[in-house]
C-alpha positions in Angstrom: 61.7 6.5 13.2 61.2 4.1 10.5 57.8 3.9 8.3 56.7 0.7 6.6 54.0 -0.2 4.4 51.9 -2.7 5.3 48.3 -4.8 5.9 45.9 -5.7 9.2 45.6 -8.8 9.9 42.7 -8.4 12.4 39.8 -9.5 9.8 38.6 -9.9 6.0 39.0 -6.5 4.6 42.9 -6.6 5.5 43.2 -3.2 5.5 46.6 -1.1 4.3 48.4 0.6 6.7 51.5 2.9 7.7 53.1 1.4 10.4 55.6 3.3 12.4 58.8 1.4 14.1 61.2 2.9 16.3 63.6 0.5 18.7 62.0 -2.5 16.7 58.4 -1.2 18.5 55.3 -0.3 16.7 54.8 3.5 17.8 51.6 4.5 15.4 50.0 3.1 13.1 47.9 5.2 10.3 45.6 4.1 6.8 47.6 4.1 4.1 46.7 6.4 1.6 47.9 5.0 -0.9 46.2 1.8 -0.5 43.8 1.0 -3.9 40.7 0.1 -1.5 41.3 1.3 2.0 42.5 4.7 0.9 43.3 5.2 4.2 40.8 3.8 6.3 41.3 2.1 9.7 39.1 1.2 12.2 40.2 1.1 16.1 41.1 -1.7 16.8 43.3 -1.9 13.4 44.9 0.9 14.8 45.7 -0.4 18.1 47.5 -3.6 16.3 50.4 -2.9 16.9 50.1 -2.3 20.8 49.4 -6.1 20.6 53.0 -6.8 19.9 54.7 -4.9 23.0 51.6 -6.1 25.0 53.3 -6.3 28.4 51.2 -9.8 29.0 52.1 -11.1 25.7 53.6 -14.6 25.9 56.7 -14.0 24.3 58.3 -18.0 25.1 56.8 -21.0 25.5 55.0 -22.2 28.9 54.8 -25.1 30.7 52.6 -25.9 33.7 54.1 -26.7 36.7 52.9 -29.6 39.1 51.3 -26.8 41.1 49.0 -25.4 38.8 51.3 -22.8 38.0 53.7 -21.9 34.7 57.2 -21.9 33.7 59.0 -20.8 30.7 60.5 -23.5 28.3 62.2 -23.1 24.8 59.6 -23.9 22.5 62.2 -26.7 20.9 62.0 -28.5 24.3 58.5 -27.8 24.6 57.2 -29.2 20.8 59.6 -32.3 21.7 57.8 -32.4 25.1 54.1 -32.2 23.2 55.0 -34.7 20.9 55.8 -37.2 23.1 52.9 -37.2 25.0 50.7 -37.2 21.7 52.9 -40.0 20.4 52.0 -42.1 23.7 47.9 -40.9 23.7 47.9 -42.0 19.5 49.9 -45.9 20.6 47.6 -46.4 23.3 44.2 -45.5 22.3 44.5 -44.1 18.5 44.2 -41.1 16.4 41.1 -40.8 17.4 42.4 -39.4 20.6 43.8 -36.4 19.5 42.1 -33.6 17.9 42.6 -29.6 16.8 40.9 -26.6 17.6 41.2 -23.9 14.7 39.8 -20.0 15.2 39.2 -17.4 14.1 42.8 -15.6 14.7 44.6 -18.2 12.6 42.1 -17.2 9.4 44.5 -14.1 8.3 47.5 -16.0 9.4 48.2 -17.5 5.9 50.0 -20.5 6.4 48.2 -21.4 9.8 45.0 -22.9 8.7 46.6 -25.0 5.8 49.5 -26.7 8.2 46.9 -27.7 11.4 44.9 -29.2 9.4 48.1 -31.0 7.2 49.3 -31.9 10.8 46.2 -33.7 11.7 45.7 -35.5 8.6 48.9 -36.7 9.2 48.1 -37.8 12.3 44.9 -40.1 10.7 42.7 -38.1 13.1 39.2 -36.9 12.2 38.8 -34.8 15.2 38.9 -31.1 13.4 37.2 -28.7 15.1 36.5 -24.8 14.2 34.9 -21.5 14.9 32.9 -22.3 12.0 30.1 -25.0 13.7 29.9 -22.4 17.0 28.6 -19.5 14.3 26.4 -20.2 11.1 26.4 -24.0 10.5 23.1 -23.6 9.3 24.6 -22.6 5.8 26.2 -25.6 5.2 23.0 -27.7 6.8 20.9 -25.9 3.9 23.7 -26.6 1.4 23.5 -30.5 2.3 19.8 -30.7 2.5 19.1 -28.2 -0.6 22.2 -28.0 -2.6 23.8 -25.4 -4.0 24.9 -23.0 -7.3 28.2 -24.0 -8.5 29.2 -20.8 -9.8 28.5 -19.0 -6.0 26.9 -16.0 -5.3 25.7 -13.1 -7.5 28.3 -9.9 -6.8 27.0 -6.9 -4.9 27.8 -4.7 -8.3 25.9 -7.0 -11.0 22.4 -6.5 -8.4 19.8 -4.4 -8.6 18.4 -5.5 -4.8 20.2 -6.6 -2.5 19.1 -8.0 1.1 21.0 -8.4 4.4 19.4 -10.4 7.0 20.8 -10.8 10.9 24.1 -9.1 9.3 26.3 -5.4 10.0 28.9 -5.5 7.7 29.9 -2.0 7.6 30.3 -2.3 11.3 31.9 -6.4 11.1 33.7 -5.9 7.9 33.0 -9.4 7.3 32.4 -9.9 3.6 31.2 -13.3 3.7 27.6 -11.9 2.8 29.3 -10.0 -0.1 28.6 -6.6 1.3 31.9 -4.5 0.0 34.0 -4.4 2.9 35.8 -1.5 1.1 34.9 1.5 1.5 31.4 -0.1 1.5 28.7 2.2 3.0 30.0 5.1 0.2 29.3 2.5 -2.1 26.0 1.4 -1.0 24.9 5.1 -1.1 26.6 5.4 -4.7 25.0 1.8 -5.5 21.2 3.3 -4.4 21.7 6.4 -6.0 21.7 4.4 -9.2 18.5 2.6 -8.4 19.9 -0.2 -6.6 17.2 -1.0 -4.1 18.5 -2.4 -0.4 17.3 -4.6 2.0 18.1 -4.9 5.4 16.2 -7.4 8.3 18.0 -6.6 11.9 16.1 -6.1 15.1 18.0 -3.4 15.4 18.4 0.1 13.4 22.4 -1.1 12.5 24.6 0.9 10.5 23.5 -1.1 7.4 19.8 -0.4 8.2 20.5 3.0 8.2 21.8 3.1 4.7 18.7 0.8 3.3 15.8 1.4 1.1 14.0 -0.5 3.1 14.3 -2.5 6.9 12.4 -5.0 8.6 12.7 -4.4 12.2 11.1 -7.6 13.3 11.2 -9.5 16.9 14.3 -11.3 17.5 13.6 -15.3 17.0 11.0 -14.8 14.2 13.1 -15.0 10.6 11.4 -18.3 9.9 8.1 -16.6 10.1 8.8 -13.5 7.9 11.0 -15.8 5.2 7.7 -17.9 4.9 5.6 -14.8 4.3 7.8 -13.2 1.8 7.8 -17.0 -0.3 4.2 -16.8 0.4 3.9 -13.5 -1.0 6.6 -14.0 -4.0 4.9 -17.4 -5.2 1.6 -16.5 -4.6 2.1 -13.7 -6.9 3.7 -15.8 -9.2 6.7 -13.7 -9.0 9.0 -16.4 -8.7 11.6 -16.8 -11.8 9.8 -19.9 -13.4 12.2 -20.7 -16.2 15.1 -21.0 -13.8 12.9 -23.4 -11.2 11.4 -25.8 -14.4 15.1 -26.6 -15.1 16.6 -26.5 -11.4 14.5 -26.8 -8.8 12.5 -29.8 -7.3 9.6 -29.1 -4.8 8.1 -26.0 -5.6 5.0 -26.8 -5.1 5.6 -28.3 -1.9 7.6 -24.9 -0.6 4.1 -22.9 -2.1 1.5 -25.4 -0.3 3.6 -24.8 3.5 4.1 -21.3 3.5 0.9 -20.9 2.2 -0.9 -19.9 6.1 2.2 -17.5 6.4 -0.2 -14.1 5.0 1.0 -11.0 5.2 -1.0 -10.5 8.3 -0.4 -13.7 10.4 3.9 -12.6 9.6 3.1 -9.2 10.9 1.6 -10.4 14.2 4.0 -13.0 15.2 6.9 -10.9 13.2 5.7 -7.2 14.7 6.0 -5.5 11.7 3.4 -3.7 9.6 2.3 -6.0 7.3 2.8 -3.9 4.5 6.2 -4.1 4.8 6.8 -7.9 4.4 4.6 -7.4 0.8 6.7 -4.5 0.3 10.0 -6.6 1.1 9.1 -9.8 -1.4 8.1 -7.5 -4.5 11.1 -5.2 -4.0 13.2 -8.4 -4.1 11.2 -10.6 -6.6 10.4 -7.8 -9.3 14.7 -6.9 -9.7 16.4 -8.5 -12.3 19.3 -9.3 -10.4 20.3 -9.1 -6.2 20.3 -12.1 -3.5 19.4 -12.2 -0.2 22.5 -13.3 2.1 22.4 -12.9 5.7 24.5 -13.6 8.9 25.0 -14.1 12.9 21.5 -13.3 13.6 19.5 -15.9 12.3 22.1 -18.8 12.4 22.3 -18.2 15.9 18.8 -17.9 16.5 16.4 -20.6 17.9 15.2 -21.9 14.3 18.1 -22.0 13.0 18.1 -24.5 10.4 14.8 -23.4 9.6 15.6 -19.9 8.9 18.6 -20.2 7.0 16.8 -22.6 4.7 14.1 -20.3 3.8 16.4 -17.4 3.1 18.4 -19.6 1.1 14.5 -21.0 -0.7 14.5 -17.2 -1.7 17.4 -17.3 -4.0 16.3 -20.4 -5.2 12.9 -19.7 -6.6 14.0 -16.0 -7.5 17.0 -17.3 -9.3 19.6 -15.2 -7.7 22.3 -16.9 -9.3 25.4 -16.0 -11.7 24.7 -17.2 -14.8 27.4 -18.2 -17.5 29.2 -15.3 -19.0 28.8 -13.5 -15.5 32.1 -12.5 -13.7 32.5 -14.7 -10.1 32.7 -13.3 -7.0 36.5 -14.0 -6.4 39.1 -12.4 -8.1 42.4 -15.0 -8.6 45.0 -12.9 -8.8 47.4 -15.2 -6.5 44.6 -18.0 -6.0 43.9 -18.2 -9.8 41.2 -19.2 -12.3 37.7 -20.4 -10.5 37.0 -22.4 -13.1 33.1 -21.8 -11.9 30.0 -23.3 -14.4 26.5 -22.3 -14.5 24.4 -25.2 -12.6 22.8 -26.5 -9.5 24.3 -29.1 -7.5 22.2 -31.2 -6.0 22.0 -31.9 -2.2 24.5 -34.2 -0.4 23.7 -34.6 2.9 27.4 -35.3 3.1 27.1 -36.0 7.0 25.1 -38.9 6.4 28.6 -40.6 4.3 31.1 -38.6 7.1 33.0 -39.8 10.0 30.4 -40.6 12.8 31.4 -40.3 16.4 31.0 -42.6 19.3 28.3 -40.4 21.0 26.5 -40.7 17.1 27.0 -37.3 15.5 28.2 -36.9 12.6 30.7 -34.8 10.6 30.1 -31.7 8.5 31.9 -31.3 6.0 35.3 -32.3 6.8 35.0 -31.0 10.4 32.7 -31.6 13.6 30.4 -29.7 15.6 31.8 -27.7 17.7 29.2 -28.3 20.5 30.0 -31.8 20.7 33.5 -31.1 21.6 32.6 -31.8 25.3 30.4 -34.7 25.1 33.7 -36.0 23.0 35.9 -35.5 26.3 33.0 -35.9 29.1 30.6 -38.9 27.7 31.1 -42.2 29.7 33.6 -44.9 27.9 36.6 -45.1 26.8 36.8 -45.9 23.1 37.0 -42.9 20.4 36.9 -40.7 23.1 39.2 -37.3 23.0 42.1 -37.1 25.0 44.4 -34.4 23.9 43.6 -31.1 22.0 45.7 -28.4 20.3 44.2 -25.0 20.0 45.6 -22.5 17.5 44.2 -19.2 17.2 40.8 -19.7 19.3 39.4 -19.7 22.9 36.9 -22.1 23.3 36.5 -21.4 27.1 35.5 -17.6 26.3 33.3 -18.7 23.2 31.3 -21.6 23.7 27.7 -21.5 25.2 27.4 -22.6 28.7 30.8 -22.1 29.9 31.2 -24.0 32.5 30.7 -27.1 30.7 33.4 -26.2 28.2 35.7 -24.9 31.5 35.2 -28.8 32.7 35.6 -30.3 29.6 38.8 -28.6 28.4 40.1 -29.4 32.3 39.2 -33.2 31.8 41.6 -33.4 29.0 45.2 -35.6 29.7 46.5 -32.8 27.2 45.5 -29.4 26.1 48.0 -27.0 24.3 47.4 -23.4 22.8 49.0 -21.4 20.3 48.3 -18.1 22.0 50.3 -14.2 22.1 47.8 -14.0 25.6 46.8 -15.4 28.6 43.1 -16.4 27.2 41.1 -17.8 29.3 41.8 -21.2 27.0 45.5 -20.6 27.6 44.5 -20.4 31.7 43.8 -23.7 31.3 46.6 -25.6 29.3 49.6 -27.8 29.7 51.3 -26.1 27.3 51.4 -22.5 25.8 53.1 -21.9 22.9 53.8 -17.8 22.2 53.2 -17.1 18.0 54.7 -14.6 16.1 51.7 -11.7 15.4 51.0 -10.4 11.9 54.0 -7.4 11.9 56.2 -10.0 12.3 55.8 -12.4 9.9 55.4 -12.7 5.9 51.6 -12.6 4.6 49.7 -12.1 1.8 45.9 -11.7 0.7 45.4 -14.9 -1.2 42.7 -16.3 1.3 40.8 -13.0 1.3 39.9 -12.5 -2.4 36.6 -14.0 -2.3 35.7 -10.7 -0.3 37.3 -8.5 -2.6 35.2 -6.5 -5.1 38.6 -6.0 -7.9 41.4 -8.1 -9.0 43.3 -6.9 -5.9 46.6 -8.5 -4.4 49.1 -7.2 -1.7 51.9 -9.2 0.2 53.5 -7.8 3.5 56.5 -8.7 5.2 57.8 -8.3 8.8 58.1 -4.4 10.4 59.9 -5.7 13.7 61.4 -8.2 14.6 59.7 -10.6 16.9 61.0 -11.7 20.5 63.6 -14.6 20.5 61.0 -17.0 22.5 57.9 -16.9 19.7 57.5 -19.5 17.1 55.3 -18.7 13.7 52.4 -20.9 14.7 52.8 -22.7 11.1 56.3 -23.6 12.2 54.9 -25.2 15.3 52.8 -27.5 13.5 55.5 -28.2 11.0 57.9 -29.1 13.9 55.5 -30.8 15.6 54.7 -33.5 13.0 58.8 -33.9 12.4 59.4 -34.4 15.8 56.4 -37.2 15.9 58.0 -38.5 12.4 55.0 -37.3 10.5 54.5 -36.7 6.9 53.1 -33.6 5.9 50.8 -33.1 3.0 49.4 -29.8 1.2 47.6 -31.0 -2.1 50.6 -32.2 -4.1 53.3 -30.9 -1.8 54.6 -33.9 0.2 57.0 -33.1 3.1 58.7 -36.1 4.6 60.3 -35.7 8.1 63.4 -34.0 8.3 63.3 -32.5 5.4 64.2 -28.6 5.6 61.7 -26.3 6.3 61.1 -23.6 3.8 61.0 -20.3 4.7 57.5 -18.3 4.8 57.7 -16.0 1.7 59.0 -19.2 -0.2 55.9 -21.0 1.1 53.5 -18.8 0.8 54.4 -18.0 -2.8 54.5 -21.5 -3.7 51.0 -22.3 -2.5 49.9 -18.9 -5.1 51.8 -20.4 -7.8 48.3 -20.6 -10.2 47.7 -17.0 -9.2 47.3 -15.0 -12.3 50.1 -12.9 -11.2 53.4 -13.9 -10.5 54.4 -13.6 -6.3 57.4 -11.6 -7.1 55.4 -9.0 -8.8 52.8 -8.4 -6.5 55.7 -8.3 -3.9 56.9 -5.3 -6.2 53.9 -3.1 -5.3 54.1 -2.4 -1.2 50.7 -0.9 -1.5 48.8 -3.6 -3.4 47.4 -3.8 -6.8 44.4 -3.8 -8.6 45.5 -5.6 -11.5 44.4 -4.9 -14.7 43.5 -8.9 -15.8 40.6 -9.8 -17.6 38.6 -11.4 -15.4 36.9 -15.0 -15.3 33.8 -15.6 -16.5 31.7 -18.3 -15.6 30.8 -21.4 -17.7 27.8 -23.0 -19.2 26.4 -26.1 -17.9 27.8 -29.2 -19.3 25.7 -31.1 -21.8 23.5 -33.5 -19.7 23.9 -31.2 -16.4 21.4 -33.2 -14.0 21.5 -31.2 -10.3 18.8 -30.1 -9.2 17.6 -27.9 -5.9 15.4 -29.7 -3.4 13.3 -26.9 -1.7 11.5 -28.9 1.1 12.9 -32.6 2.1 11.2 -34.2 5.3 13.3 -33.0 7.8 13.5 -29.4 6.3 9.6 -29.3 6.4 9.6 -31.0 9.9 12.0 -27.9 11.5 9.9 -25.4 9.7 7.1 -26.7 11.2 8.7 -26.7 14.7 10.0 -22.9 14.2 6.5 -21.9 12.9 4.8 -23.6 15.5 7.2 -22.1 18.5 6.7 -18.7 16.9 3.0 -18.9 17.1 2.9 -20.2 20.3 5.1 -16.7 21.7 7.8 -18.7 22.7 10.3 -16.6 21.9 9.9 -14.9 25.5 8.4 -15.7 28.9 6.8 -13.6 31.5 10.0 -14.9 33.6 12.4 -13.7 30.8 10.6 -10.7 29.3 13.6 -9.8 27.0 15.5 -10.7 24.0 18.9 -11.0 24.0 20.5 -10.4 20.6 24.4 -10.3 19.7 26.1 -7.7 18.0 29.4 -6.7 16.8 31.4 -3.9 17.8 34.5 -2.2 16.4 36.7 -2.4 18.7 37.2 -6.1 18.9 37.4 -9.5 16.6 36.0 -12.0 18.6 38.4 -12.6 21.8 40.8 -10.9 19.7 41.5 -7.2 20.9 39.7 -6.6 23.7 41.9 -5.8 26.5 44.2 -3.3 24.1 45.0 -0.4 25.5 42.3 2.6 24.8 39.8 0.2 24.4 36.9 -0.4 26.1 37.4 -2.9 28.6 33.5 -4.1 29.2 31.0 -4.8 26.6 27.6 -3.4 27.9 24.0 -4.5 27.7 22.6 -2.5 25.1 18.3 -1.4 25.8 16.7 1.0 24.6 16.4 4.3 26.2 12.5 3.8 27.7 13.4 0.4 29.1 16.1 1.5 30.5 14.1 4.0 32.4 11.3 1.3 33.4 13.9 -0.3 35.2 14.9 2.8 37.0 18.2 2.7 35.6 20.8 5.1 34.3 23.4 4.3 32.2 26.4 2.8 33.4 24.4 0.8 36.1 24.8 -2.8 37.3 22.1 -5.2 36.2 22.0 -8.8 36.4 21.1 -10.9 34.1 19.3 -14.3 34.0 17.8 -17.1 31.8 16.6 -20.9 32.7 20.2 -21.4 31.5 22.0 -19.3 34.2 23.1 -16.0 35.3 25.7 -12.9 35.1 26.2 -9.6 35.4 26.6 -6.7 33.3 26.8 -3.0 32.8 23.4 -1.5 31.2 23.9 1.4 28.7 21.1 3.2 26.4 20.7 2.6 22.5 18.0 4.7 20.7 18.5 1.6 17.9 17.3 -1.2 19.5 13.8 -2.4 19.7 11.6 -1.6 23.2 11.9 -5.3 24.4 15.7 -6.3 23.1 18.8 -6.5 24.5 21.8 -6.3 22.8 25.8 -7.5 24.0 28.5 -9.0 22.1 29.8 -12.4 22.8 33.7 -13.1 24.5 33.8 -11.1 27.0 34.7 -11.6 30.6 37.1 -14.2 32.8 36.6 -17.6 33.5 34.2 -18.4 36.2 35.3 -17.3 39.5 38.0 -15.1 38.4 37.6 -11.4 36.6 34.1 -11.4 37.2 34.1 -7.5 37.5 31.8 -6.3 34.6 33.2 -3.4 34.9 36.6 -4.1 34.6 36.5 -7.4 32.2 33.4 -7.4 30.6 30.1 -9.9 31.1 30.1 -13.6 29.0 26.7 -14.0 28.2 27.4 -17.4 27.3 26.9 -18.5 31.1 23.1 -17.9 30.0 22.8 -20.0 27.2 23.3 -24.0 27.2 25.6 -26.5 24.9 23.3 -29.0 25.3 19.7 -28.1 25.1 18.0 -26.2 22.4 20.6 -27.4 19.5 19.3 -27.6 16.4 19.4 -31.1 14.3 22.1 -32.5 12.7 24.6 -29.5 13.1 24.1 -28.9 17.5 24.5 -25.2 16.7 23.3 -24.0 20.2 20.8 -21.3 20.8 22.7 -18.1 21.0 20.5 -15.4 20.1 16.7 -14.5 20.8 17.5 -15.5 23.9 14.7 -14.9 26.9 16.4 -13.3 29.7 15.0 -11.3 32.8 16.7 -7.9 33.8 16.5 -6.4 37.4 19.3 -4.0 39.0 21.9 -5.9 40.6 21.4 -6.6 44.2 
């Protein structure tokens, strides 16, 4: 038996683990105790990581599909020649506009992945990039364009004395994109409040992070636009807004105070259902700190007001001045990324898509990317020019993930090419031409570079391989980098030029180039197997430059206009029928990233419908039972189970389960999609298409 030091690669908090080997096979893996901010904490499905790599089903060699629908194996050499080829032929005849990528979430802690697919489509002159990122929370970067932002970033969870967490369950996620500490983070909430730190939480649901708040707003799924206009209401009508900050920063404060000025503390508690004490209590906790912002998640970006909600939780900040202000220390760290270089000042709003790359159904680009949505109108619309005709996937499955699958099922089949980088048969990978099997995180070289804007100290680790990985897989970098030789492609990476032909570098000499302006050499960081928390002095953000000019713009046109619809909607009770009685809200669970994990052994196979115990029993059912489900989208089936946390009303389910229609439909065995009861092309929300995935009105009844 062997024993190796090492990391997850499963999400954000990349936790350090023990990882057992014997006959090049992962037998256990453990915390390591010895790790600076895990201290030996897993979760399950970091634990079942390695069963991953001696997954009988893994795709351990490239496949091809046959004439008859079926696969063959193919050396991935013969196969990349094969790919490029065909790409070569789709680019002549109609253009790089024909050929696009689809990056997810599995290639994020992959460290090389991201940064050579999207060198290999540049290289291509394609500006058909699509991600994860515009099927999840685009309505940050719409608020961003339309209100601007803070150059330094986000105030830290350890400079605040509030701190609010809206739609979000990061001790459950891990995610640390709301700057929740993903380390060893609910002991340190508790420690945090025990020193007066006051915090927020506004979920639905009572969610491990609610449990450990000061405070939570359990209002009705759909309504954050609402409640974010009655706590501005309540903040600015109380003058307890940070005036100095908005007289040098902020435009339209006075037109934010004049339209949430109906939202009173008892109109938000109606259409809300909360007490309306609570949504006074909420807006003076918040307003009267010194220091704390609001950041929230899933829930409201996937909501029906999406752009709507986001922006008024974003307003918050704003007229609270929830910013870091020069001489504060940034939210990342720098230890192999180095210096942020970070000043204290607004930037004013963009609206980059306006100036992006516009496609030929007329939507525009976001910010160097597209929507994800209109991925299929891309393949499906009628005509010829511009339109997409050949898409590589790394690290995703858009046929499990995207809203209304059947159109995405259609779509992906109506391509002349679709290839995968996948370790499993996904139901993405179902569908290709070509499958190309990747080399999985304890088999490659990786270090935690990418992730230090989650991490709370100067921390670094780099990991190499623990086995060895079957002769047939490829790292998925090297696929792209072969790729674009074999199509006679130059590859860029900032300053790094790579002509074609030129030798490939191997990943620890990549991966330590790219942290070259890291604070801390490679080499040394490779010297401690457990990670570091150096002891650096850490950056500090800058004062505005002489003349600094940006300024927040609190309520354009078309930000008042989808306030105005949400507010309106919400009023009206449309956030539920009489048909469709219930709410339908996502959730995270632990066993799972995504698609990622959740057909490992020991775990759970289905993902239940979540209600609470009473409605449960109003429906005559018992836990465990078949219900199906329906909405004026469509309809599935599921497997009901009781929660004591949700809200009489709500259901609850996380996303990615289940087969592709017609096959696995067992919900028992595989899991329910509820994405066959929401739509990719009605209910999107302007500019970004992010489709309706939450608050969802569906109708219950006992399968029959």
């Amino acid at each position: 038996m062997e024993r190796h030091i090492s990391f997850c690669r499963i999400c954000g908090p990349l936790c350090g683990t023990v990882v057992d080997v014997e006959d090049n096979k992962v037998v256990r893996i453990n915390g390591d105790p010895e790790h600076p901010l895990t201290r030996g904490f897993t979760c399950p499905k970091g634990r079942r990581y390695g069963a991953l790599h001696s997954d009988p089903g893994r795709i351990t060699t490239a496949q091809r599909r046959r004439r008859d629908g079926g696969f063959e194996p193919i050396h991935t050499g013969e196969a990349t020649l094969e790919i490029a080829a065909q790409l070569h032929a789709i680019i002549d005849e109609h253009g790089p506009e024909a050929v696009g990528i689809f990056i997810g979430t599995a290639s994020y802690t992959a460290t090389l992945t991201y940064t050579f697919g999207g060198a290999w489509l540049r290289a291509t002159g394609s500006p058909k990039r699509y991600t994860t990122n515009t099927i999840d929370q685009t309505a940050k970067t719409i608020a961003i364009g339309r209100m601007g932002m803070w150059a330094a970033g986000q105030q830290r969870f350890d400079d605040s004395d509030v701190y609010m967490l809206v739609g979000t369950n990061p001790p459950l996620s891990l995610q640390g994109a709301t700057g929740f500490p993903i380390h060893d983070g609910l002991r340190r909430v508790d420690a945090a409040r025990a020193d007066g730190t006051k915090v927020i939480v506004v979920d639905p649901r009572r969610t491990e992070a609610a449990a450990h708040a000061d405070l939570h707003l359990a209002l009705k799924p759909g309504t954050d636009a609402t409640l974010f206009a009655g706590i501005l209401n309540a903040v600015l009508s109380a003058n307890l807004h940070d005036a100095p900050f908005c007289d040098r920063w902020v435009n339209g404060l006075e037109d934010l105070r004049a339209a949430v000025a109906w939202a009173t503390p008892a109109l938000v508690g109606q259409h809300c259902e909360l007490d309306p004490d609570l949504v006074v209590e909420a807006a003076h906790l918040f307003a009267t700190a010194k220091k704390g912002p609001v950041r929230s998640g899933t829930g409201p970006d996937m909501g029906p007001h999406a752009n709507a909600a986001e922006h008024l939780i974003q307003a918050l900040n704003v007229v609270c001045g929830r910013f870091p202000q020069a001489g504060d220390i940034p939210v990342a760290s720098g230890v192999l990324s180095g210096p942020a270089n970070a000043v204290a000042m607004a930037i004013s709003p963009t609206r980059f898509w306006e100036k992006s790359y516009r496609m030929r159904t007329g939507v525009m680009g976001l910010g160097g990317e597209l929507p994800s949505p209109a991925m299929i109108d891309d393949i499906l619309a009628p005509g010829e020019e511009g339109k997409l005709r050949a898409l590589v996937v790394c690290g995703g499955n858009p046929a499990a993930a995207f809203p209304g699958q059947s159109r995405i099922v259609e779509a992906l089949e109506g391509l002349e090419l679709l290839v995968t980088v996948d370790p499993v048969w996904s139901e993405t990978a179902k569908l290709a031409d070509y499958v190309i099997g990747p080399a999985l995180g304890f088999e490659r070289w990786d270090d935690t570079r990418g992730y230090e804007h989650y991490m709370s100290e100067p921390f670094a680790q780099v990991s190499g391989p623990v086995i060895e990985p079957p002769p047939g897989v490829i790292e998925d970098w090297h696929f792209y980098w072969d790729l674009a030789h074999a199509m006679g492609l130059t590859l860029q990476i900032g300053k790094r030029v790579y002509e074609p032909g030129a030798p490939r570098p191997s990943t620890l000499e990549m991966i330590a180039d790219l942290a070259s302006k890291g604070y801390v050499p490679h080499e040394e960081v490779r010297a401690h197997v457990h990670g570091k928390i150096f002891d650096i002095e850490p950056d500090r953000i800058g004062p505005a430059p002489e003349g600094a000019s940006g300024r927040f713009e609190l309520f354009a046109g078309d930000v008042a206009q989808d306030c105005r619809r949400a507010w309106d909607a919400i009023a009206d009770a449309s956030t539920s029928t009489p048909d469709h009685p219930f709410l339908l809200i996502v959730r995270r669970n632990r066993d799972s990233m995504n698609t990622s994990g959740r057909r490992l052994p020991g775990v759970r196979p289905f993902n239940p419908l979540f209600l609470h115990p009473d409605d449960l029993t109003d429906l005559g059912l018992a836990s465990g039972d078949l219900v199906d489900l329906s909405s004026k989208h469509g309809a599935t089936r599921a497997v009901a189970m009781p929660d004591a946390t949700m809200r009489r009303g709500d259901a609850s389910m996380t996303h990615c389960y289940g087969g592709l229609p017609g096959e696995e439909d067992d919900p028992q065995a595989f899991g329910t999609n509820p994405n066959r009861l929401l739509s990719i092309d009605e209910d999107l929300q302007t500019i970004s298409l992010m489709p309706h995935m939450s608050a969802v009105p569906i109708r219950i009844a006992p399968a029959g």
